[in-house]
C-alpha positions in Angstrom: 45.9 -8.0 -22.1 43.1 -6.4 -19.8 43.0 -7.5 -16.1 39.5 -5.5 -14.5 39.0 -6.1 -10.7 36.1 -4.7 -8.8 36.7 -3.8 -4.8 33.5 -3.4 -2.2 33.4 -1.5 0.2 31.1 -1.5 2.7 29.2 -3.9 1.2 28.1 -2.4 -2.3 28.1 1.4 -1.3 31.2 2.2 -2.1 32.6 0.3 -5.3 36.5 0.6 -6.4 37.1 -0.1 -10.4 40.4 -1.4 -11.3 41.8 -1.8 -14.6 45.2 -2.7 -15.5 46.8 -2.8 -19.3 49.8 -5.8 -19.3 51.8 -6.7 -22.6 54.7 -8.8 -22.3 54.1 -9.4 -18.6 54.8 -5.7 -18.0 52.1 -3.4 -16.9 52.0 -0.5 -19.2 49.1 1.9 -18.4 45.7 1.4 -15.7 42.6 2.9 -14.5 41.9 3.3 -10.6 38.3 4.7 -10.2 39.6 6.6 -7.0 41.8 8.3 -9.2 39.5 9.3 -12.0 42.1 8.7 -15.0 44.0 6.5 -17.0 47.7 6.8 -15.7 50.8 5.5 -17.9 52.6 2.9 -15.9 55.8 3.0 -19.4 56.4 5.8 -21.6 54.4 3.9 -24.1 51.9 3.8 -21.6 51.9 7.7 -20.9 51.1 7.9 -24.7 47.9 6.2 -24.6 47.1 7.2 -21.1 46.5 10.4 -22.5 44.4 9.3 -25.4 42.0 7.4 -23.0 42.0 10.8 -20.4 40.0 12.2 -23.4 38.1 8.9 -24.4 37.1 8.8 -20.9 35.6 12.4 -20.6 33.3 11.2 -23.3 33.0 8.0 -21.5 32.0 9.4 -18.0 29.0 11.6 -18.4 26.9 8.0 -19.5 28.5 5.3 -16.8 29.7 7.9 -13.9 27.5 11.1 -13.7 24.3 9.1 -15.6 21.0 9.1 -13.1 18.2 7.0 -13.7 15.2 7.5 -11.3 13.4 4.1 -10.0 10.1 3.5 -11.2 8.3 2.2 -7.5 4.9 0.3 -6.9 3.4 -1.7 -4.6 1.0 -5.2 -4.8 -0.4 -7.7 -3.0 0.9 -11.1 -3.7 -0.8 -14.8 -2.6 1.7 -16.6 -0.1 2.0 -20.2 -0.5 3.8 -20.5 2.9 1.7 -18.4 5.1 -1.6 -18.1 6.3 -3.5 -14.4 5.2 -4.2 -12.5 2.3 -0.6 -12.6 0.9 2.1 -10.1 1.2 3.2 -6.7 0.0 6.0 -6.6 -2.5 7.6 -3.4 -2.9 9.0 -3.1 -6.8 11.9 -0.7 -7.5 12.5 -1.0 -11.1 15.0 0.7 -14.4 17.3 3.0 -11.6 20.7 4.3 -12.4 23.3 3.8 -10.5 22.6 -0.1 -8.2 22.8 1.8 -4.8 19.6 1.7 -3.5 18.2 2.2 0.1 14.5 1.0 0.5 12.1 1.0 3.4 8.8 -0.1 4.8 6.6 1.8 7.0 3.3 0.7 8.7 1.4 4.1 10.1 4.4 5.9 9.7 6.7 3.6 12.0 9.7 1.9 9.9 9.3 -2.1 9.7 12.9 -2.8 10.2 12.7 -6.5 10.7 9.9 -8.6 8.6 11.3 -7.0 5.2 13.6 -9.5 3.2 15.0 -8.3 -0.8 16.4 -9.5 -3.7 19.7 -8.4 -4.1 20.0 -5.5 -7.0 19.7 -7.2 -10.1 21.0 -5.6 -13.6 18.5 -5.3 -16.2 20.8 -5.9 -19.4 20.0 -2.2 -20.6 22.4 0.3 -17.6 19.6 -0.3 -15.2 18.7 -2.2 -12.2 15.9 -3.5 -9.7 15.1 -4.6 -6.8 12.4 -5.9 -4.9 11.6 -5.3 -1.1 8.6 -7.7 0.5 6.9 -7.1 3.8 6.8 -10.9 5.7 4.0 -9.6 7.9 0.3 -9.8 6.4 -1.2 -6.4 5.8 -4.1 -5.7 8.2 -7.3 -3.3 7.5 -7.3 0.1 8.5 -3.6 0.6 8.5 -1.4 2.3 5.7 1.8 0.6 4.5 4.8 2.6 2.6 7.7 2.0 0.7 10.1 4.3 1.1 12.8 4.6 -1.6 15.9 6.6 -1.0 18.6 6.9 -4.3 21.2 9.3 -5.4 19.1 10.4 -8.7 15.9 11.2 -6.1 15.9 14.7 -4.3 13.4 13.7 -1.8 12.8 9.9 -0.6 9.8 8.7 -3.1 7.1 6.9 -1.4 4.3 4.7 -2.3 1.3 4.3 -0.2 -1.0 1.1 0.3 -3.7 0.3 2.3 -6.0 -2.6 2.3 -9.6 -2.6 -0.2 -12.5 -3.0 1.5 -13.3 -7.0 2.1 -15.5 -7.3 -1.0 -17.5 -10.9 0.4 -18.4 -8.4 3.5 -19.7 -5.5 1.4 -22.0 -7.8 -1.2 -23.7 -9.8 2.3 -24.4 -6.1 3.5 -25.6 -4.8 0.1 -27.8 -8.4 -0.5 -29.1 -7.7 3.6 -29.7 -4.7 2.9 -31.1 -4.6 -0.2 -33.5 -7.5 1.8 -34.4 -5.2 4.1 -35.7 -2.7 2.1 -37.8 -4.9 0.3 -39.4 -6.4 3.4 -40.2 -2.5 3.8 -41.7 -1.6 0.7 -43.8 -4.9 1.0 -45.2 -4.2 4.1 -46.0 -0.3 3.2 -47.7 -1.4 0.1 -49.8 -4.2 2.1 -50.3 -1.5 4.6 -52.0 0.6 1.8 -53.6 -2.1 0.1 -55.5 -3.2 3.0 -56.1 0.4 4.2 -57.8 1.3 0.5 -59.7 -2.3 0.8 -61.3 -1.8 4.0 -62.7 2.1 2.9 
């Protein structure tokens, strides 16, 4: 029989894997991931302990050293809740290993507070994601990043958003100003007409 046991630390920073190999109510051989190798608890155990030692170099270069970079974007959802033009949700998606650290800025100043997540979710496939939204509606003229920090990443990535132009404001201006000109033209060409009628 196989017993697995997962310790947190820290919250999920630091995660210690436990496995322990029982027959006949006797613990024969186990894995501490602090330790790095399967260690016979029985001379039996030895045995296959070091069988698994070489299993487990195989093993490690997909689940231990394996890095995945996140995939990041940003978008505008509607809030139902809220008042505004929705809410920027910060997508970290298909990152190897589940610590993650992400941030929102507004003009360069970290949002600390206003920023709620999902908790890092696996994908099925030896991935994960997260996503970060910002509780505060976004405003014009100000830029808004997510900052994601992750061990497979040399430098923080970031992704940069800022709010479109409102696109009701910019057709009235066109329309008024498209009606403007026209009031022009119109009175430059009755200008001329009745300058070339009266010669």
């Amino acid at each position: 029989m196989a017993k697995c046991e997962c310790y947190f630390i820290n919250g999920t920073q630091q995660v210690r894997f436990v496995q322990r190999f029982v027959y006949n109510r006797q613990q024969f051989m186990h894995f501490d991931s602090d330790v790095g190798v399967f260690v016979g608890d029985t001379p039996y155990g030895e045995i296959l302990a070091r069988h698994c030692r070489h299993n487990y170099k195989l093993f490690s270069s997909f689940s231990v050293e394996r890095r995945v970079p996140p995939s990041v974007s940003i978008s505008l959802v509607p809030s139902s809740s809220q008042p505004g033009p929705g809410r920027l949700l910060c997508s970290v998606m298909d990152f190897y290993p589940a610590p993650v650290q992400v941030r929102w800025f507004q003009d360069g100043q970290e949002l600390p507070e206003h920023v709620v997540a999902t908790d890092v979710v696996p994908n099925g496939d030896w991935t994960y994601q997260v996503l970060v939204m910002l509780e505060i509606p976004p405003r014009h003229g100000v830029t808004y990043s997510c900052q994601v920090e992750h061990v497979s990443l040399e430098h923080p990535l970031s992704r940069h958003w800022e709010m479109p132009p409102d696109t009701v404001r910019s057709k009235i201006l066109v329309g008024v100003g498209g009606f403007v000109l026209g009031l022009v033209f119109l009175a430059l060409g009755l200008g001329f007409y009745l300058r070339e009628k009266s010669s």
